[in-house]
VMD Tcl script that draws the C-alpha trace (Angstrom):
set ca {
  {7.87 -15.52 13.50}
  {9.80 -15.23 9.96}
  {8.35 -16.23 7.26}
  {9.89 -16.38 3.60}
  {12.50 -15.23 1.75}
  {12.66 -14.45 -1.68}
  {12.43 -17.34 -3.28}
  {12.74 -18.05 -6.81}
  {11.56 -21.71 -7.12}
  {9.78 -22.88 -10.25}
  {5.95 -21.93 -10.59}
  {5.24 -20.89 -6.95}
  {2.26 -19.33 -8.05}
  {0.63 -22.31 -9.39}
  {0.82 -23.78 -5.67}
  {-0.99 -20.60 -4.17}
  {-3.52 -21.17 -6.97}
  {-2.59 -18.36 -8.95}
  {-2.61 -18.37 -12.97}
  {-0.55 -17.20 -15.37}
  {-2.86 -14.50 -16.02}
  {-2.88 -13.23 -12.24}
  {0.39 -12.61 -12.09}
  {1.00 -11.25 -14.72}
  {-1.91 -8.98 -13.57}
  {-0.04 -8.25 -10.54}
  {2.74 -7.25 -12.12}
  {1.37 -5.05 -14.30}
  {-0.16 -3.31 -11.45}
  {2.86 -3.00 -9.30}
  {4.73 -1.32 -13.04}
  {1.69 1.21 -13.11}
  {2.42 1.95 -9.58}
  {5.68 2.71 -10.37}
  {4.99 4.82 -13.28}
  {2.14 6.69 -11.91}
  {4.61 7.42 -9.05}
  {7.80 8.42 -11.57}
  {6.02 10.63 -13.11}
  {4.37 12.31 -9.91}
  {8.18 13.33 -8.98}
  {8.36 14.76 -12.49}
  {5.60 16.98 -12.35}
  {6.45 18.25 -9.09}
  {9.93 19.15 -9.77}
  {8.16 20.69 -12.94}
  {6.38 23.31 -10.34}
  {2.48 21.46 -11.26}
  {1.67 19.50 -8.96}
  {2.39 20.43 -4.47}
  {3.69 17.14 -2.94}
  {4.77 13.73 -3.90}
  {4.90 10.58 -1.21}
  {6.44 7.90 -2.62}
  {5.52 4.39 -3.28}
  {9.22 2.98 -4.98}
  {10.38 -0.36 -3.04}
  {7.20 -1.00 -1.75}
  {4.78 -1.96 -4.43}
  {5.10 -5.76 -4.15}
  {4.00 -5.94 -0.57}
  {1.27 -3.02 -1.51}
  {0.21 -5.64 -4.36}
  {0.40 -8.72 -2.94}
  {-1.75 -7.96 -0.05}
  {-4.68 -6.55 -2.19}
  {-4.66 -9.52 -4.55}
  {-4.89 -11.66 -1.49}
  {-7.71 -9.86 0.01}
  {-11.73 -10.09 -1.41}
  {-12.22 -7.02 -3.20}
  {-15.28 -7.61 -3.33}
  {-16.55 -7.48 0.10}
  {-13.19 -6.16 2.24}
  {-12.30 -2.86 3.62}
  {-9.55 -1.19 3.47}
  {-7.42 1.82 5.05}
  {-4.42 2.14 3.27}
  {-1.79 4.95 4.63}
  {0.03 7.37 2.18}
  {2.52 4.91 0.29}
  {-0.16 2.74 -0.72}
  {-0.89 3.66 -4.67}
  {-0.65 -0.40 -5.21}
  {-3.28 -1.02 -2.84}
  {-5.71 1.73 -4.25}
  {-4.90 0.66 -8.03}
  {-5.67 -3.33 -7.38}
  {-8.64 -1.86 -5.94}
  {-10.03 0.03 -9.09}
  {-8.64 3.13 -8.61}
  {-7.34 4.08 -12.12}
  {-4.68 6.57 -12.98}
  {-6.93 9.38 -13.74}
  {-8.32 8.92 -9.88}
  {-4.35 9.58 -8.68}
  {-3.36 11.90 -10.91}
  {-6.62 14.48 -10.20}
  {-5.47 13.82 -6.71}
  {-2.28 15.15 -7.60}
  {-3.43 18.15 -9.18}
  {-5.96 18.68 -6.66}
  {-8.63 19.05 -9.23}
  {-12.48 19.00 -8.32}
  {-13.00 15.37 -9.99}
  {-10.41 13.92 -7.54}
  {-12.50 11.20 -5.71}
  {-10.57 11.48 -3.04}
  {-11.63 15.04 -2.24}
  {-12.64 16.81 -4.58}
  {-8.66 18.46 -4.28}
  {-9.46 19.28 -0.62}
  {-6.60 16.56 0.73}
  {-3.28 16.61 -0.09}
  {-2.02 13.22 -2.20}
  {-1.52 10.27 -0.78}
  {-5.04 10.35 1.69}
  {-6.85 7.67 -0.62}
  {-10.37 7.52 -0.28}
  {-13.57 6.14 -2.14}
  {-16.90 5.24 -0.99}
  {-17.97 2.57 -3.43}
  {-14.99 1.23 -3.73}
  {-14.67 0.60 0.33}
  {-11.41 2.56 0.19}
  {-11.20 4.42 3.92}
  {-9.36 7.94 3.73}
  {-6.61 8.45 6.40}
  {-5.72 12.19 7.84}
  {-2.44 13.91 8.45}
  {-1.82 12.80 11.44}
  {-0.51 8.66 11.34}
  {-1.88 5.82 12.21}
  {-5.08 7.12 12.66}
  {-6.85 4.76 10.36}
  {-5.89 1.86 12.80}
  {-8.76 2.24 15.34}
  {-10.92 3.04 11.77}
  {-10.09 -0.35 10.85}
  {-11.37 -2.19 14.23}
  {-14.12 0.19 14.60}
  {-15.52 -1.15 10.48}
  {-14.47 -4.54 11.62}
  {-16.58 -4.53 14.80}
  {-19.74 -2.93 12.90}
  {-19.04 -5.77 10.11}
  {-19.24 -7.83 12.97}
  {-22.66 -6.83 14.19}
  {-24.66 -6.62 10.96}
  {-23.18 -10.16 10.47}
  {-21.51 -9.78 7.73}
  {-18.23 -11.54 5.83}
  {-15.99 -8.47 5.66}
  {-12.87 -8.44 6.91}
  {-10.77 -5.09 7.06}
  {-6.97 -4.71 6.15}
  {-5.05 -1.34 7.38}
  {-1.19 -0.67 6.74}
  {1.18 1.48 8.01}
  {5.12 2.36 8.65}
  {7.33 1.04 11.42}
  {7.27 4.67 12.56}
  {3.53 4.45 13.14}
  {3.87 1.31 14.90}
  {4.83 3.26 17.88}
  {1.77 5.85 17.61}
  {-0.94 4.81 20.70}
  {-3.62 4.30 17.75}
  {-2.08 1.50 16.80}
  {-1.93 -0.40 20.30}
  {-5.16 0.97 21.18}
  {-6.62 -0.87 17.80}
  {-4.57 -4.04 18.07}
  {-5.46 -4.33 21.52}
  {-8.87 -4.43 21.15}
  {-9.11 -6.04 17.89}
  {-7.24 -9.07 19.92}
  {-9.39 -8.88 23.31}
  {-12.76 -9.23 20.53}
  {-11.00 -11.25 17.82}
  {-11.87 -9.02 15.14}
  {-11.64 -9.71 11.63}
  {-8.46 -7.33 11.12}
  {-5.26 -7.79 8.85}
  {-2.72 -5.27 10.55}
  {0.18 -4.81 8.10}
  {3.18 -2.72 8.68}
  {5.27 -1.77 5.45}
  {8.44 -1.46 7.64}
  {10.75 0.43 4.87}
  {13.39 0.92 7.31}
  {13.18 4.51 8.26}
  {10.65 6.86 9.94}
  {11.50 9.70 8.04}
  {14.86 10.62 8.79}
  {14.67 7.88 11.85}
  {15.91 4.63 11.49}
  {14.56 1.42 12.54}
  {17.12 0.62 15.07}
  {16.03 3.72 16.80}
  {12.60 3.22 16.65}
  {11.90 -0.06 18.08}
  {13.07 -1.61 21.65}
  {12.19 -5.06 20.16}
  {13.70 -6.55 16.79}
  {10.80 -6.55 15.16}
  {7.12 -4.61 15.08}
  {6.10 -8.44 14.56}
  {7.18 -9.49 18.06}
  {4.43 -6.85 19.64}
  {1.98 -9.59 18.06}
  {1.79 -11.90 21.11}
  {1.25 -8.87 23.30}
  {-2.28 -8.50 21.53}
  {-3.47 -12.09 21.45}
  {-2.78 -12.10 18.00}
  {-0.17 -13.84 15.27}
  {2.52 -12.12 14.20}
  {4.79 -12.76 10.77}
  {7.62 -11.11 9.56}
  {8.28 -11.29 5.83}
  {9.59 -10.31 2.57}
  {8.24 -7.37 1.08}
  {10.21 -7.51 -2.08}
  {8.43 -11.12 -2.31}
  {4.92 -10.12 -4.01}
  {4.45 -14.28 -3.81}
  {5.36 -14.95 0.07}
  {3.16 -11.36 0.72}
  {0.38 -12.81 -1.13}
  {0.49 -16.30 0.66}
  {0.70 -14.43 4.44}
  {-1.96 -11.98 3.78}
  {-4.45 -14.76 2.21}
  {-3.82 -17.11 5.18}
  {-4.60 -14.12 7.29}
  {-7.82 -13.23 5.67}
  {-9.12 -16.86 6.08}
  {-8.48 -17.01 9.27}
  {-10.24 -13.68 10.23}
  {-12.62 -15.21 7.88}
  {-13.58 -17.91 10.19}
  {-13.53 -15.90 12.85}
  {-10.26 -16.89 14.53}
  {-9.48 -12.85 15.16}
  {-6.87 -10.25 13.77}
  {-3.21 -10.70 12.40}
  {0.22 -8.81 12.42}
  {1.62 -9.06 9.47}
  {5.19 -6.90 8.44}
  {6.90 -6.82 5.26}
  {9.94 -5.65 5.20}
  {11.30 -3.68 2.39}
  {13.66 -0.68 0.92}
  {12.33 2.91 0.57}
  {13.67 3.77 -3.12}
  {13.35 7.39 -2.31}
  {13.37 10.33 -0.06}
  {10.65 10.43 2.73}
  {8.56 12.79 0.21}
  {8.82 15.75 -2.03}
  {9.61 18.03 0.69}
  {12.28 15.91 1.97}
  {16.33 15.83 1.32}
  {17.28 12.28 2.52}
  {21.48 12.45 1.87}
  {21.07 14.14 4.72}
  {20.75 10.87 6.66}
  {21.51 8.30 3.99}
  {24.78 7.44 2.16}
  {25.07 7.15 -1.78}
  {25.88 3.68 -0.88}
  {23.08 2.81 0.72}
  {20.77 3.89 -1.51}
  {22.46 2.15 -4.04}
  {22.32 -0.87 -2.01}
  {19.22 -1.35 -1.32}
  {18.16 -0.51 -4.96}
  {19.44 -3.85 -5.60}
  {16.44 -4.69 -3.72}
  {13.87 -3.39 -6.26}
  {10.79 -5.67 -6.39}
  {9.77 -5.18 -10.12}
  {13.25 -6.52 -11.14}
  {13.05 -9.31 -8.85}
  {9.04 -10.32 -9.67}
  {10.06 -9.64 -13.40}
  {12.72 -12.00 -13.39}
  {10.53 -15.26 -11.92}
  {8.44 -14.65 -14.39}
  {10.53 -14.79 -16.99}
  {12.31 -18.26 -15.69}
  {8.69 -19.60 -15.63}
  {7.91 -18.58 -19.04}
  {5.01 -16.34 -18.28}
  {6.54 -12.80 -19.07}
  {9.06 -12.40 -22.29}
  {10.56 -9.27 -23.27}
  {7.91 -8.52 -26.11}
  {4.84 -8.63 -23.66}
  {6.87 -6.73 -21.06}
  {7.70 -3.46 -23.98}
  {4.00 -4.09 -24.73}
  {3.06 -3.86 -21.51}
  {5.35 -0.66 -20.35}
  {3.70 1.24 -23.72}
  {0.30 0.40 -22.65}
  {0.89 1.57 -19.47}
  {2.92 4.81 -20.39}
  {0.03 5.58 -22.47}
  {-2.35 5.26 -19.32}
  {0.14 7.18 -17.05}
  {0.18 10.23 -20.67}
  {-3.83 10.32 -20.90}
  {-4.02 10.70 -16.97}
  {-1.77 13.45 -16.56}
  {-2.96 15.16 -19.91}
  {-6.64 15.08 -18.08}
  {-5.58 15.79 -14.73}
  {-4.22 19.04 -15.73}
  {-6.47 20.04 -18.32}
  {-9.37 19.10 -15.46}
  {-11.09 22.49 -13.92}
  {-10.30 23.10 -9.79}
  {-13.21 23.34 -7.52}
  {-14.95 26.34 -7.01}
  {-13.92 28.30 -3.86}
  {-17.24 28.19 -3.01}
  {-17.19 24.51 -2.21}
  {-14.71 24.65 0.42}
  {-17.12 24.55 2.84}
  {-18.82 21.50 1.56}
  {-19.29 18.70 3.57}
  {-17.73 20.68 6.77}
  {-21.10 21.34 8.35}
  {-24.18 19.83 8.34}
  {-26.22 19.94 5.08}
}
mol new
graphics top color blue
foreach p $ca { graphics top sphere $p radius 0.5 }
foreach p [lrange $ca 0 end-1] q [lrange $ca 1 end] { graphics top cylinder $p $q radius 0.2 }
display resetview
């Protein structure tokens, strides 16, 4: 099932009972996501920080979803791409940028996993591993205890087309749809696994049509549309909210950049496509709704970009200046203590 399309009609978010000052919250989230993320490729072409996995093109569907979500009470298991997710959630740009430098304050790990394995306790943030899709089953598994100590939680895990076709994630859709768990499944299909198109990755047209296999819904929507994200994902939490079981949900979107640091990507992309499907970039596009409905001008927007450059300038200055772990700690929290 499709649903969507960007859409530019007047004051959309009104009718999803949004204000003024939510989206404009939004979008100030998805720009800090993009800035945090710039300037991540910057200090790793500078030689300081080891790896960089991108979250460019994706930060509207990464946004959308967590504004939709309770983040109060929800779970979630966000996979390497997902610095929107992990902002909305109260991760701040200090958090990411220890990370980064694999200092000892990184909440993640304490600089023990590489960037892009988001994790933190109080914030119900679930950190993946190296190898994908793992967090799937993670997902069902919090959504079946959630279950059992009766409470109103409802988990939300994302991951690539590419890890669509992983066993964890049929194993966890399948039973999340045989015990109707509370589980939003979202796949941020960015058109390539890797170096691996989608055409080459799925036999059906979409990772949405595998819905039906699991008992489940299954929508296939704009990712550059940080509105239509926000409705799917919200109508998919109240339903697992009332206990109606788990939904599919993919957003389809551009990858802005290489596959990650370590990565070369004209080696399977054309200048032309890249420049293509940077027409596609969901700041410019969220940006200019909110112009036409009068909530963002240019002056808040400069504003805005300085506050947040400042942000992005204090968390690398700390980040860097931060002390590493002691070796000595390496071996914390490997064995029993």
């Amino acid at each position: 099932m499709i649903k969507g399309g960007l859409n530019m009609t007047k004051n959309r978010h009104e009718s999803l009972g949004l204000t003024d000052e939510q989206v404009l919250e939004m979008y100030r989230t998805m720009l800090l996501a993009r800035k945090i993320d710039e300037r991540m490729w910057l200090l790793n072409r500078a030689g300081k920080v080891p790896f960089v996995i991108s979250c460019q093109g994706q930060e509207a569907a990464q946004v959308g979803a967590a504004f939709a979500l309770n983040r109060e009470n929800d779970y979630i298991l966000p996979y390497y791409r997902d610095l929107g997710v992990v902002l909305a959630f109260g991760m701040t740009a200090r958090d990411l940028m220890l990370s980064g430098f694999a200092k000892a304050e990184d909440p993640n790990s304490g600089g023990r996993q590489m960037p892009g394995h988001f994790g933190h306790k109080e914030k119900r943030i679930v950190t993946g591993s190296s190898p994908v899709t793992t967090q799937v089953p993670h997902a069902v598994g919090i959504a079946l205890a959630g279950r059992l100590e009766k409470k109103d939680l409802v988990t939300f895990v994302t991951f690539g087309e590419g890890s669509s076709n992983q066993g964890d994630f049929h194993e966890g859709a399948n039973f999340a749809g045989v015990h109707k768990l509370p589980v939003i499944f979202m796949c941020e299909n960015n058109k390539y696994a890797i170096s691996v198109p989608v055409e080459k990755q799925l036999g059906c047209a979409k990772v949405s049509d595998r819905a039906i296999g699991y008992g489940m819904p299954g929508y296939t929507i704009d990712g550059n549309d940080v509105l239509e994200v926000y409705r799917v994902v919200k109508e998919a939490r109240d339903r697992a909210s009332r206990g109606e079981g788990p939904t599919l949900i993919e957003t389809v979107s551009e990858r802005l950049t290489a596959h990650s640091s370590d990565d070369d990507d004209r080696a399977y992309r054309g200048a032309e496509e890249l420049s293509e499907a940077k027409k596609s970039d969901p700041l410019a596009y969220f940006a200019t709704y909110l112009k036409e409905v009068n909530v963002l001008t240019d002056e808040r927007e400069k504003q805005m970009l300085d506050d947040i450059m400042n942000i992005v300038n204090d968390a690398t200055d700390y980040a860097e200046n931060a002390p590493y772990a002691e070796a000595e700690s390496a071996l914390k929290y490997v064995y029993g203590e």
